[in-house]
C-alpha positions as a Markdown table, in Angstrom:
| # | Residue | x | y | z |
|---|---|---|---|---|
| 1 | Unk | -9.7 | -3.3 | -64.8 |
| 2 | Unk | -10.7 | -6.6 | -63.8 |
| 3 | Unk | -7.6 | -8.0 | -65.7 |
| 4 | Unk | -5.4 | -6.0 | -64.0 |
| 5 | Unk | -6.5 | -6.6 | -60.6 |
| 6 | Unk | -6.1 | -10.4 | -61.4 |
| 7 | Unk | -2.4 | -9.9 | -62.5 |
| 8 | Unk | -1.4 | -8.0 | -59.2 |
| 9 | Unk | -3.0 | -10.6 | -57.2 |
| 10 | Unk | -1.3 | -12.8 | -59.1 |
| 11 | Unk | 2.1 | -11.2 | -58.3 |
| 12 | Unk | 1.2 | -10.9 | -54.6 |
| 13 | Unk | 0.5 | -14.7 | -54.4 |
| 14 | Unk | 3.6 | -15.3 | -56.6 |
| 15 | Unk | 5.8 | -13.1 | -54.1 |
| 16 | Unk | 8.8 | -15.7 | -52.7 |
| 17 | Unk | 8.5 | -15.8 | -49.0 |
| 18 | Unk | 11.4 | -14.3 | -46.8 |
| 19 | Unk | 14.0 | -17.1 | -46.5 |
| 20 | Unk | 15.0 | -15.6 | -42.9 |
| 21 | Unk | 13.9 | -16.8 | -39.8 |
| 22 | Unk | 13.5 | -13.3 | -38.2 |
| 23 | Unk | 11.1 | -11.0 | -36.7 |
| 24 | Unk | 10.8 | -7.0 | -36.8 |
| 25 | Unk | 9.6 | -7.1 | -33.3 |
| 26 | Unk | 9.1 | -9.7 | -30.3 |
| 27 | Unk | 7.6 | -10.1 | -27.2 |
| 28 | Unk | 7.9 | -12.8 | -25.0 |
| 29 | Unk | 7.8 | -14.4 | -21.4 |
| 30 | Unk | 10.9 | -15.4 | -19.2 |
| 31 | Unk | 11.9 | -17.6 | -16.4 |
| 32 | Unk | 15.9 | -17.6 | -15.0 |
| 33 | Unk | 16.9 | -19.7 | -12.4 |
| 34 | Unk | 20.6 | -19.7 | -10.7 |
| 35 | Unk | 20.4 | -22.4 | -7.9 |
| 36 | Unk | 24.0 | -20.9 | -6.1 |
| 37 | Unk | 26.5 | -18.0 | -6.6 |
| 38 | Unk | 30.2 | -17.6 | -6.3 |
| 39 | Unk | 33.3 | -15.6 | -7.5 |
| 40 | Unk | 33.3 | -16.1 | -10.7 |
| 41 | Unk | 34.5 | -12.6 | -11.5 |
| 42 | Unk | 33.2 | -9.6 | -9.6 |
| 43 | Unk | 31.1 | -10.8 | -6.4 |
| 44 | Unk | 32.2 | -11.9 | -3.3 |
| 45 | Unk | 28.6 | -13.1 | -2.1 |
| 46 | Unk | 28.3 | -17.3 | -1.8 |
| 47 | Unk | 25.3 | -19.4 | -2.1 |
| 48 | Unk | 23.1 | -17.3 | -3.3 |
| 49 | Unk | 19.7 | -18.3 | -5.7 |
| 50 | Unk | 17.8 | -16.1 | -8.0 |
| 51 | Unk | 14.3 | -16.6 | -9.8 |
| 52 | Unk | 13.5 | -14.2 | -12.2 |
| 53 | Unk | 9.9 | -14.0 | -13.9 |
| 54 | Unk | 9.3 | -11.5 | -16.1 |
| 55 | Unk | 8.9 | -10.3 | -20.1 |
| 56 | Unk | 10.7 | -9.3 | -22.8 |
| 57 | Unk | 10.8 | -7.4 | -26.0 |
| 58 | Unk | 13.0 | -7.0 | -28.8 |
| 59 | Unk | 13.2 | -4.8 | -32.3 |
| 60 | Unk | 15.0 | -5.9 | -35.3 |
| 61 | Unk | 18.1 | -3.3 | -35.9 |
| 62 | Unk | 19.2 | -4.6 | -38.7 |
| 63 | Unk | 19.6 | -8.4 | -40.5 |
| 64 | Unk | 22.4 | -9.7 | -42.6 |
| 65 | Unk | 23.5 | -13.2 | -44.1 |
| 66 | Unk | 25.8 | -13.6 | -41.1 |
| 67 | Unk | 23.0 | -13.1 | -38.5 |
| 68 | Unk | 20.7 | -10.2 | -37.3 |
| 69 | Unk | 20.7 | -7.7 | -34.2 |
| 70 | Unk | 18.4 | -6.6 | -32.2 |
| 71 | Unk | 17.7 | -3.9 | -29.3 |
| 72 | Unk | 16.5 | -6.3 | -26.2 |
| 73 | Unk | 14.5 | -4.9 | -23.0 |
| 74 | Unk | 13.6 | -7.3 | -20.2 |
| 75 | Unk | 11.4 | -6.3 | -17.5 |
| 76 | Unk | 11.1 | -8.3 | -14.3 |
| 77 | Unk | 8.2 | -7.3 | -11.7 |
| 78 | Unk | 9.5 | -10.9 | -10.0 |
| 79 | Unk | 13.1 | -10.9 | -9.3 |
| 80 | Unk | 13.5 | -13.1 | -5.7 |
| 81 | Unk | 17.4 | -13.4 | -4.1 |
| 82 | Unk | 18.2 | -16.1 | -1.4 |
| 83 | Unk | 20.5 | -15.5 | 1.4 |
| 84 | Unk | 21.8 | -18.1 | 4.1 |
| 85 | Unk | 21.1 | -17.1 | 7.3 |
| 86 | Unk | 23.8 | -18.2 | 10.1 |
| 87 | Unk | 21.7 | -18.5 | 13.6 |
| 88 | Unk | 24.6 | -17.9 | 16.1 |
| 89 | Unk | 24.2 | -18.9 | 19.7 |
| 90 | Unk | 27.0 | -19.1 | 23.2 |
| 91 | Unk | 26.6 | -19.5 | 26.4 |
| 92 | Unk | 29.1 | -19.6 | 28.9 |
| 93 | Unk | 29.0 | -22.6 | 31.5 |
| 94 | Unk | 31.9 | -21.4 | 33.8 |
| 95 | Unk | 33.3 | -19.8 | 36.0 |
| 96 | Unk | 29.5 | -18.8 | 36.3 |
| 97 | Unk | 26.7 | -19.7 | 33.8 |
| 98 | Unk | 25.3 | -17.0 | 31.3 |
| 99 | Unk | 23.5 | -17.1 | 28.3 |
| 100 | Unk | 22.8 | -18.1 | 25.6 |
| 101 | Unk | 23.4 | -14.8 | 23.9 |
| 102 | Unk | 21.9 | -15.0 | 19.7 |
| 103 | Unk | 23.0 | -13.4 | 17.1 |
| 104 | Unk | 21.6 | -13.5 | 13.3 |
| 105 | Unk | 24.0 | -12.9 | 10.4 |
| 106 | Unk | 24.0 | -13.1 | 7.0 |
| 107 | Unk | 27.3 | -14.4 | 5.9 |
| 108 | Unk | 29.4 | -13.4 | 3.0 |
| 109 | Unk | 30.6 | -16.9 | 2.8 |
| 110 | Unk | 28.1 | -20.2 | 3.1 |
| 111 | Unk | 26.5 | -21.4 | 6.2 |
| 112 | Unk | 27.4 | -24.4 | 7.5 |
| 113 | Unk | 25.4 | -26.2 | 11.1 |
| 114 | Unk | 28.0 | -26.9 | 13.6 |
| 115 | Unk | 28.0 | -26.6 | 17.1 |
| 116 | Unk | 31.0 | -27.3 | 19.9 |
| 117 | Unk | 32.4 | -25.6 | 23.0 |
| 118 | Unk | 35.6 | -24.0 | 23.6 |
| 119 | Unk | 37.3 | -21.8 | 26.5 |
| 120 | Unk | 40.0 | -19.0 | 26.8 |
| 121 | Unk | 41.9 | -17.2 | 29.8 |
| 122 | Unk | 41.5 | -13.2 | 30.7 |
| 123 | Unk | 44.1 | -12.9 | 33.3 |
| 124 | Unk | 43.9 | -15.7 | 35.9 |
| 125 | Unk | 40.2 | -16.4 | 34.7 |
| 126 | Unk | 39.6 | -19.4 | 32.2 |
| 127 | Unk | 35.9 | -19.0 | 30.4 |
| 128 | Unk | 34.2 | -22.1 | 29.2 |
| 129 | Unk | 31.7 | -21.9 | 26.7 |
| 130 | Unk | 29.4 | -23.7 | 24.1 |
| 131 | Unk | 28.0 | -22.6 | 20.9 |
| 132 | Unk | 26.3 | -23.8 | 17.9 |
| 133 | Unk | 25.2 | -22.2 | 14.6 |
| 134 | Unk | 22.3 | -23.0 | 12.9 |
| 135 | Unk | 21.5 | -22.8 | 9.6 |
| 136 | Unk | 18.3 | -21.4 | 7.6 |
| 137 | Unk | 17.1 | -19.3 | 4.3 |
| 138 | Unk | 15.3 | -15.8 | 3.4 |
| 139 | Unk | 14.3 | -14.9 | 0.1 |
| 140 | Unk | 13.6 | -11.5 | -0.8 |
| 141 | Unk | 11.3 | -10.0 | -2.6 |
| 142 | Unk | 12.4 | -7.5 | -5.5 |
| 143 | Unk | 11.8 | -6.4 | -9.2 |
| 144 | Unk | 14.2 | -5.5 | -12.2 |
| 145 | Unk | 14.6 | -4.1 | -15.5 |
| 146 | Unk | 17.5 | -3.5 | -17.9 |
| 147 | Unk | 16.5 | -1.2 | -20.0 |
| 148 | Unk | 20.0 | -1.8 | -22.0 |
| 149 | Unk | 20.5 | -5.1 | -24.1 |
| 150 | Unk | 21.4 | -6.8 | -27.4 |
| 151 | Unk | 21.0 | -10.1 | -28.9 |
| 152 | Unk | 22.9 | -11.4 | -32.1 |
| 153 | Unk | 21.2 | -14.2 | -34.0 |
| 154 | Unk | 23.7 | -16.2 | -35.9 |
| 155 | Unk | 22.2 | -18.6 | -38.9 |
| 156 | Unk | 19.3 | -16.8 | -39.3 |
| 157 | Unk | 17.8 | -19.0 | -42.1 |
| 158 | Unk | 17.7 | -21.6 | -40.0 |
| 159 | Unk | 15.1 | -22.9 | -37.9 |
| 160 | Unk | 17.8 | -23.6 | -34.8 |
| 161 | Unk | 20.0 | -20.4 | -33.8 |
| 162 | Unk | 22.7 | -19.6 | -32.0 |
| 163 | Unk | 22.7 | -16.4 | -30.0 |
| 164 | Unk | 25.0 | -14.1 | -28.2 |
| 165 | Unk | 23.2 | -11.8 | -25.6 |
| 166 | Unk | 24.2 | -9.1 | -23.0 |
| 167 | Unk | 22.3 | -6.6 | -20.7 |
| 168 | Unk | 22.2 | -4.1 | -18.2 |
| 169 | Unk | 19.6 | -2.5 | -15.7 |
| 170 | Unk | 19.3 | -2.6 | -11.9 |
| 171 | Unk | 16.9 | -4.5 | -9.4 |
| 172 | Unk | 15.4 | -3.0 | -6.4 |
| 173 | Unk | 14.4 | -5.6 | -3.4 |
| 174 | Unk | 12.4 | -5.0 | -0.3 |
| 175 | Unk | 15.3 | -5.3 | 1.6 |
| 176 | Unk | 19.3 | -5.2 | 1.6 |
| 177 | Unk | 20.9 | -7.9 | -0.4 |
| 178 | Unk | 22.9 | -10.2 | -0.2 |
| 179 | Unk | 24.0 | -8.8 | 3.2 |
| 180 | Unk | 22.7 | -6.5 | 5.9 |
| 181 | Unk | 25.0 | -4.1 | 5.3 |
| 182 | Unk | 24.5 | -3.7 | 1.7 |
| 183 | Unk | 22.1 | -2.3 | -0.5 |
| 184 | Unk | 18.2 | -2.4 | -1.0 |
| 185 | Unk | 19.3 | -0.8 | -5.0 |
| 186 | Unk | 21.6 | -2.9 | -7.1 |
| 187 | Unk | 23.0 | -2.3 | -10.5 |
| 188 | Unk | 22.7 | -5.6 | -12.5 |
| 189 | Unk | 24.5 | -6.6 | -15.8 |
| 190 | Unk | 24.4 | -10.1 | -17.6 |
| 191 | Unk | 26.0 | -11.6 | -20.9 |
| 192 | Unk | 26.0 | -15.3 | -22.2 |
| 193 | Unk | 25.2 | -17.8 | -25.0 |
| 194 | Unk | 22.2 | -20.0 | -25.9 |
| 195 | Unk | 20.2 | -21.3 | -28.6 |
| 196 | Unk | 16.9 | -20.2 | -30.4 |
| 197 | Unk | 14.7 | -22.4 | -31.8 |
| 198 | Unk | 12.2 | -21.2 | -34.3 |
| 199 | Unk | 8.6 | -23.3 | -34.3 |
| 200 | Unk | 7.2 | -21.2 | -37.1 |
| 201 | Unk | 8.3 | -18.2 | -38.9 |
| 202 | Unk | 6.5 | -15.6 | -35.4 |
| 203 | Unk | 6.9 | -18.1 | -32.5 |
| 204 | Unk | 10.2 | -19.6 | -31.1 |
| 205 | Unk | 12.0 | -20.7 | -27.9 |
| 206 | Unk | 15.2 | -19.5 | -26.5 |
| 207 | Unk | 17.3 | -21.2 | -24.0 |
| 208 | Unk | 20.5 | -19.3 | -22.5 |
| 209 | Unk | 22.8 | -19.2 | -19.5 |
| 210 | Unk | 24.8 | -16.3 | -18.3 |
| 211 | Unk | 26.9 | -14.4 | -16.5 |
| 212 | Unk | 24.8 | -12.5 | -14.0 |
| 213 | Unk | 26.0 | -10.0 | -11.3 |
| 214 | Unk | 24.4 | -7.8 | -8.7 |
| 215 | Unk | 26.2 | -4.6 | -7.3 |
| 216 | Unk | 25.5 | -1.8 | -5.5 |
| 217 | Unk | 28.6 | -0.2 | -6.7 |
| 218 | Unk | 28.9 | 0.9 | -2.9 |
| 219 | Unk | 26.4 | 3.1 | -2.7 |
| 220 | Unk | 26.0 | 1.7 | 0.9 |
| 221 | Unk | 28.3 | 1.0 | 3.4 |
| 222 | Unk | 29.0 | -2.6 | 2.2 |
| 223 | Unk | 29.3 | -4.0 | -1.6 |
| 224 | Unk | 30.0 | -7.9 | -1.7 |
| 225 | Unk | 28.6 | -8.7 | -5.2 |
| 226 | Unk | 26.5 | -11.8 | -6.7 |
| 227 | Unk | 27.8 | -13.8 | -9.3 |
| 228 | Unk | 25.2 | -16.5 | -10.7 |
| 229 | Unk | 25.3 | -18.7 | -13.6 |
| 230 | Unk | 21.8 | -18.0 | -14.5 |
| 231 | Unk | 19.7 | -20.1 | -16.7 |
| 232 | Unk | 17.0 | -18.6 | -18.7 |
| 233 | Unk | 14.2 | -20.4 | -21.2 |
| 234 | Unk | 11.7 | -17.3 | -22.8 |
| 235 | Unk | 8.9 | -17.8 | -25.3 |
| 236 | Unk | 8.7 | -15.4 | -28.0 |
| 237 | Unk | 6.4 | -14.1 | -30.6 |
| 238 | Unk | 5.5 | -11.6 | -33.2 |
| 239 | Unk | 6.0 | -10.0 | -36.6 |
């Protein structure tokens, strides 16, 4: 008995250890950053900013010698957007004085901090005014998940892989984004490239940037888009 529990053992410790760099299933922690929008495809919406702070997991679907793919969910209870806010003032200096009247937009297009003064002509009146626009920020508050996602691993026996990624989900803010007249409930969708760098055989770092867009596939009266270039670093682990 004793002689045949030393001869398993001795199996077991003899047992070649998986040549892949590859888990069954990960978890991990996430941080995206996209510092201005534009149209890059679908959205309209300029200067822009995201932040997204959140976690991940991901299940092994199956694993070749080209590479291995894998289910990925991401969940974001921190997903902030940035808007430019354009603070509009006139005020008429003749043929009497008025004003100022204020407005506050949020602009499809950037803000820019000008100022001036102008006139026109109803009838045999001419109307002077000045005006000025000023400039400033809001972030909103929102959270995310995309419950739909995949992840190829290419050169999976080797400690540094590249990876194709691509997901979809939909954010909810505390507020209409990236207008007024737009949506508090956005469909979201991203796909991109990046690298994965394995420290051990359970722990790694990925580093990715991608194509990110908001919509609210007008479901509201108005449906601009965001398109971000969105930069991502997560830190993974497991089994």
């Amino acid at each position: 008995m004793l002689l045949a529990l030393s001869a398993v053992a001795a199996l077991a410790q003899a047992a070649p250890e998986s040549p892949y760099y590859s888990r069954v299933n990960t978890f991990g922690f996430l941080a995206g950053y996209s510092n201005d929008s534009s149209h890059m495809l679908l959205g309209v919406a300029e200067n822009r900013k995201l932040l997204n702070i959140g976690a991940m997991y991901s299940r092994r679907l199956f694993q070749t010698r080209a590479g291995n793919l894998q289910y990925d969910l991401e969940i974001l209870p921190v997903a902030l957007e940035s808007d430019p806010i354009d603070h509009y003032s006139m005020s008429f200096t003749a043929p009497v004085v008025e004003g100022p009247f204020t407005q506050t937009l949020t602009p499809v297009a950037p803000c820019h901090n000008s100022s001036g003064a102008g006139s026109y002509q109803i009838g045999d009146t001419t109307y002077d005014y000045t005006y000025s626009n000023s400039c400033a920020r809001r972030w909103t508050i929102g959270e995310g998940i995309s419950p739909i996602g995949l992840q190829w691993n290419f050169r999976t026996r080797h400690k540094l892989q590249p990876i194709v990624l691509g997901h979809g989900g939909y954010m909810y803010s505390t507020q209409p984004i990236p207008t007024t007249d737009a949506g508090s409930f956005n469909f979201t969708f991203d796909f991109g490239l990046g690298l994965e760098l394995y420290r051990t055989k359970s722990r790694s770092i990925r580093v990715d940037y991608r194509y990110h867009h908001i919509s609210d596939h007008y479901t509201s009266a108005a449906n601009p888009g965001i398109d971000n270039g969105l930069a991502t670093v997560t830190y993974t682990f497991g089994r």
